[in-house]
C-alpha distance (Angstrom), angle and dihedral (degrees) to the residues before:
residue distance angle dihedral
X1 . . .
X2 3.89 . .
X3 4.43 95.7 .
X4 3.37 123.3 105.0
X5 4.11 94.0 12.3
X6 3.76 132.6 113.9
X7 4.14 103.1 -105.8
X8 4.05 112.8 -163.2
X9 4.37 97.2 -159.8
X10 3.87 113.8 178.8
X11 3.78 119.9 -158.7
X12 3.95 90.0 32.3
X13 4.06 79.5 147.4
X14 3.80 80.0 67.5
X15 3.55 149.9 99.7
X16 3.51 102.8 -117.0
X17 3.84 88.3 18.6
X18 3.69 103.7 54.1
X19 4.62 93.7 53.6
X20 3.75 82.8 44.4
X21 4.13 97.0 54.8
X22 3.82 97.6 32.7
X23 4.19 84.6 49.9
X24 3.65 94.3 47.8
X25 3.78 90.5 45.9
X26 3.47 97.4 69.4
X27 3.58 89.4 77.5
X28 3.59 122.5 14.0
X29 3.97 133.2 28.5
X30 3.55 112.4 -73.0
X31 3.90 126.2 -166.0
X32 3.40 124.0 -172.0
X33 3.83 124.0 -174.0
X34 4.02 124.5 -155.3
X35 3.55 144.1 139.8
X36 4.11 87.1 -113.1
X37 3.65 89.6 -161.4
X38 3.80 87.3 168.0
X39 3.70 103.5 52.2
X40 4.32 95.5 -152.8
X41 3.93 80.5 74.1
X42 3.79 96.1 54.6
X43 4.16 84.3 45.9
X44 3.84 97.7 51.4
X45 3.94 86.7 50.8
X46 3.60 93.9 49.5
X47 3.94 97.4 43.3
X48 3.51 81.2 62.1
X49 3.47 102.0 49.4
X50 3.69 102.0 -97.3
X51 3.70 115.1 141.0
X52 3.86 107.7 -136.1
X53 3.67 127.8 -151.0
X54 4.11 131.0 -179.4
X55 4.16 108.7 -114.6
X56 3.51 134.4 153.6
X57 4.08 109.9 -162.4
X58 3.75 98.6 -169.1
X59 4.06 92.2 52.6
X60 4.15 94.7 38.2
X61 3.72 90.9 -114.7
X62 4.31 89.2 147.4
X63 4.40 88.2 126.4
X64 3.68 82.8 129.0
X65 3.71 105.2 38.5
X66 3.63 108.1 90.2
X67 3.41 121.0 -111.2
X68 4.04 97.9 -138.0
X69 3.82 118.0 36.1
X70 3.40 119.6 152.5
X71 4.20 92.9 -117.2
X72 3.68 133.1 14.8
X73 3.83 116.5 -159.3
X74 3.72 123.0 -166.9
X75 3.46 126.5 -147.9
X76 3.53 100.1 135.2
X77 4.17 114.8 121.1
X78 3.48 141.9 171.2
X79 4.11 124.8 -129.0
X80 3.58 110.8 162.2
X81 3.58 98.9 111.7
X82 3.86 96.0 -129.5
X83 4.14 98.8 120.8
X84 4.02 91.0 -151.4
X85 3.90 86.4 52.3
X86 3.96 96.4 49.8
X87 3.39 96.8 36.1
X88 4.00 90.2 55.7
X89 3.81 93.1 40.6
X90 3.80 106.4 35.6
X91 4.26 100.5 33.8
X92 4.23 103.3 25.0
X93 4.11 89.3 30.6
X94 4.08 92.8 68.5
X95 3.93 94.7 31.7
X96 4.06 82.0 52.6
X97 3.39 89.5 39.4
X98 3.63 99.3 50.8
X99 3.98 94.3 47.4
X100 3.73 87.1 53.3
X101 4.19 90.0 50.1
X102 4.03 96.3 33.9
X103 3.81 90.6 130.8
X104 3.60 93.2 62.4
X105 3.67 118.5 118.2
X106 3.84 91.5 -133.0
X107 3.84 142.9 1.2
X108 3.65 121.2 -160.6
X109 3.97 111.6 -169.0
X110 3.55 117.4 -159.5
X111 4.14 109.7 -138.4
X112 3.71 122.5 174.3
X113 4.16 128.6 -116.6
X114 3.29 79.8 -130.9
X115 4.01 89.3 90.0
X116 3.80 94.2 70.8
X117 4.05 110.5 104.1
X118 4.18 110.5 -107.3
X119 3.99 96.6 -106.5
X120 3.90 88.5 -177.1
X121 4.26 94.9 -113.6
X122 3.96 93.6 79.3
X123 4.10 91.7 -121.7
X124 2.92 139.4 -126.7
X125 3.61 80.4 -131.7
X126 4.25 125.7 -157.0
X127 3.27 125.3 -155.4
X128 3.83 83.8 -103.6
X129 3.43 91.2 69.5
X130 3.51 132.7 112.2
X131 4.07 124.0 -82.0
X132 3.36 121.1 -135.5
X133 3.76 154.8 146.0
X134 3.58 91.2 -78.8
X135 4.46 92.9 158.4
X136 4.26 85.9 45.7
X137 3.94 85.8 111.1
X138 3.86 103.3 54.3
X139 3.65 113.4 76.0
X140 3.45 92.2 -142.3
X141 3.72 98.0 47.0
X142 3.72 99.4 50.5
X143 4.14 109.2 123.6
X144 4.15 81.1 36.6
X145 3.69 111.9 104.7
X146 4.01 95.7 19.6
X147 4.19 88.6 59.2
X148 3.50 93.5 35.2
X149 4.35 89.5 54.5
X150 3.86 78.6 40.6
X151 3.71 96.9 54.7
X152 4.46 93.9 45.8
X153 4.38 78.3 50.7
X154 3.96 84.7 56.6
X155 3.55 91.6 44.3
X156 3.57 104.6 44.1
X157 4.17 86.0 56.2
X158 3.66 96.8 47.5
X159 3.74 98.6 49.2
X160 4.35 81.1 53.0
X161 4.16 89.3 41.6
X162 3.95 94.4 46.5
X163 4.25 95.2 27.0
X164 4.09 83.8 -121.7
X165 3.80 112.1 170.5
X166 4.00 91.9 -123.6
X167 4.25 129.1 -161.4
X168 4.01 108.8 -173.5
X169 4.26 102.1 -169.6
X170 3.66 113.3 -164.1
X171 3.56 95.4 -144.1
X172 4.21 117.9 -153.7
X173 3.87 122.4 -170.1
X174 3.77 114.4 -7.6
X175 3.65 125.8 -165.8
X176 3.85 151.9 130.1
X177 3.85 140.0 115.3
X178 3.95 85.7 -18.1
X179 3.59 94.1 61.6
X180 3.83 128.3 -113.2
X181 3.77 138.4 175.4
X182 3.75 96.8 -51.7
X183 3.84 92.4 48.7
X184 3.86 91.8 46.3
X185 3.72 83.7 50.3
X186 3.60 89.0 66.2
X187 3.56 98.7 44.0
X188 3.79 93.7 53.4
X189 3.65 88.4 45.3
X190 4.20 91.3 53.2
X191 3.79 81.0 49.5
X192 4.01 90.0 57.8
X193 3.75 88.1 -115.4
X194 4.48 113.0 129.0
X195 3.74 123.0 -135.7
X196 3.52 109.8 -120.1
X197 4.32 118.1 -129.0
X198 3.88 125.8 -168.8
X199 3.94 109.2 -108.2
X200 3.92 135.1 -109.3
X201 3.80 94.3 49.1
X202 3.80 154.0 -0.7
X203 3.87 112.5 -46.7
X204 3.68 104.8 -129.4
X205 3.92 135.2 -170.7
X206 3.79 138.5 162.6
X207 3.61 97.9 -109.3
X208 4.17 120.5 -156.9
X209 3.51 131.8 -159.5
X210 4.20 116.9 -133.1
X211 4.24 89.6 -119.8
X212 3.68 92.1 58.7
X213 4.18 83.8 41.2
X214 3.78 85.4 51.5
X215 3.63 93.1 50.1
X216 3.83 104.8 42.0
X217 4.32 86.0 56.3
X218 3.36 96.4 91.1
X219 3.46 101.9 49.5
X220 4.05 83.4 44.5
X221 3.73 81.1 61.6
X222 4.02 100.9 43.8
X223 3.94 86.4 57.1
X224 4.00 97.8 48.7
X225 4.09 110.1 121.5
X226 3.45 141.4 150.3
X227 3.34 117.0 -69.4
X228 3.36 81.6 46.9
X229 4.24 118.1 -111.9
X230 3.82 122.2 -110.9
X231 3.84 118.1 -159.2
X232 3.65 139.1 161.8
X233 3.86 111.5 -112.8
X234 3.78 104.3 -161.7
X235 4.55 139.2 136.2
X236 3.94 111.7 -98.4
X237 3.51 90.9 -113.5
X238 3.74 130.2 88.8
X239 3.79 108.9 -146.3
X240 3.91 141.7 169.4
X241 4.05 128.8 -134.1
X242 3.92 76.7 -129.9
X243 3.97 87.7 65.8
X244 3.45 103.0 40.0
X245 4.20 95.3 43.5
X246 3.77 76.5 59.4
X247 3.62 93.0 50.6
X248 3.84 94.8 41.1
X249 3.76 80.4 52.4
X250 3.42 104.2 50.4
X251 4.38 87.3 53.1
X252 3.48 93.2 41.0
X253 3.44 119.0 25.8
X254 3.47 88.5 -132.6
X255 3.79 117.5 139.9
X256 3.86 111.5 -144.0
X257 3.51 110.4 -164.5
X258 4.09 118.8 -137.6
X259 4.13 116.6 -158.0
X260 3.40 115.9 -173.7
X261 3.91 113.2 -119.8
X262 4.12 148.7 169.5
X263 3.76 83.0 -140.2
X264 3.81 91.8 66.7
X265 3.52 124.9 110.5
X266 4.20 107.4 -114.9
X267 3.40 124.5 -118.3
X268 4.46 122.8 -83.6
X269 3.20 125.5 -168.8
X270 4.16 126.5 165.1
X271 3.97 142.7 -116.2
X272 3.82 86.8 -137.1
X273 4.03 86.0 -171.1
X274 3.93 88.3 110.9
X275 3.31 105.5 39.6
X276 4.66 92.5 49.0
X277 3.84 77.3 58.1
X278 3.85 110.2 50.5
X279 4.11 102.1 13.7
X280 3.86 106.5 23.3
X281 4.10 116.4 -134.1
X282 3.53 150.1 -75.3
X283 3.50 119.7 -75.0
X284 3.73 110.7 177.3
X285 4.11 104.9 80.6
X286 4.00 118.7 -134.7
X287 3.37 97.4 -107.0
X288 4.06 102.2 42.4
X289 4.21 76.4 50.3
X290 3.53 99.4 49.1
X291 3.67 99.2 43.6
X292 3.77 85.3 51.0
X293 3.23 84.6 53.6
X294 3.51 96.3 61.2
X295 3.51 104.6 34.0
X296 4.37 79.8 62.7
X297 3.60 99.0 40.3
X298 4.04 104.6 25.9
X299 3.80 109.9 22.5
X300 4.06 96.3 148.9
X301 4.01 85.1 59.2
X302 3.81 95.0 56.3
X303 3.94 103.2 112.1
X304 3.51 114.0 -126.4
């Protein structure tokens, strides 16, 4: 489905981007617009076979984007904690960026479960669910969830404006050999700084490694309609930072601190009913990921 096409990917500077373009690259023509303000970013991309263009969503700068590729995936997002700033880049960025790209055959928009509202039980969560400013209590995370609900409202009225088959995936824990909350985890931890957890109880999330993120796109793109479709986009397995610090541990011997705080993000996990019937599941299993993980990313750590 995705060879021999003309892919638009945002974000390719990314985490989750950055797997997903260098993937898709092996086989079809892959564009990927930034700023690239550090230029070892725009080299990666292009030793991998990424074509790179200059863009700026939030200011319309998409000159070099093309205005009809077949796809357009969105990974692109805004965390600087200025709410003008994210609001422009993360909610008017994909509605400009979808007007420019309205002849594509499919956009898939990469949201966030961190849009549904913190009930207190940690989910599982539907797509039914509730929004809300789930990232209000970290002080670094404070225009998060309200752009990112923002951004799927932009969406959602662009694919109707421009008739653009549309796939919004509300994406949970991301990780793999590109890094990713548990690997940042252990890089703060090596750095003698703790990893703070929500109190009264394990944190838990359904955590997903970037292959099985690479491989679930194209289905993401075979179910894009108008109205657009909303689905979680999460790993089968419902797992706690307590668990895998112990499992990080146990590879590494790397203690990572956990201090209990209001400031910490709560606990997410997903309903998967919706996503076993239009995208299939997660194969690769948390640990088999996150020992990949650091066998890529922290290979002198491994214990013997």
């Amino acid at each position: 489905m995705l060879r021999h096409e003309t892919i638009v990917v945002t974000g390719a500077t990314g985490q989750v981007g950055f797997p997903v373009a260098v993937a898709l690259a092996a086989d079809t023509e892959v564009i990927a617009p930034a700023r690239f303000s550090d230029p070892a970013q725009r080299a990666r991309l292009e030793a991998a076979g990424v074509r790179c263009v200059v863009a700026d969503l939030g200011a319309g700068q998409l000159d070099e984007v093309p205005t009809e590729p077949t796809y357009v995936l969105h990974f692109a997002v805004s965390k600087t904690n200025d709410w003008d700033a994210d609001i422009r880049n993360n909610a008017e960025g994909v509605g400009l960026l979808m007007a420019h790209c309205k002849a594509a055959k499919a956009f898939l928009h990469c949201s966030t479960t961190g849009v549904y509202h913190d009930d207190g039980t940690g989910g599982p969560f539907s797509e039914e669910s509730a929004l809300g400013d789930n990232h209000r209590v970290s002080p670094f995370l404070q225009t998060y969830s309200i752009t990112k609900v923002a951004a799927e409202a932009a969406a959602r009225l662009s694919a109707r404006l421009w008739n653009l088959p549309t796939t919004i995936a509300r994406l949970n824990v991301p990780y793999g050999d590109n890094g990713g909350w548990p690997a940042i985890m252990l890089d703060l931890a090596q750095m003698g700084f703790p990893t703070e957890v929500p109190a009264g109880g394990p944190a838990v999330y359904n955590p997903i490694h970037e292959d099985d993120i690479v491989a679930l796109v194209p289905k993401l793109l075979e179910i894009a309609a108008v109205p657009a479709v909303t689905v979680n986009l999460a790993g089968e397995e419902v797992v706690s930072v307590q668990e895998w610090t112990a499992f990080l541990k146990e590879l590494t011997g790397v203690e990572i601190p956990l201090v209990e705080s209001p400031s910490a993000i709560p606990s997410v996990t997903c309903d998967l009913t919706k996503q076993h019937a239009l995208v299939g599941k997660a194969e690769i299993s948390w640990r088999d990921g996150m020992r990949r993980m650091i066998e890529v990313r922290h290979p002198e750590l491994l214990s013997k």
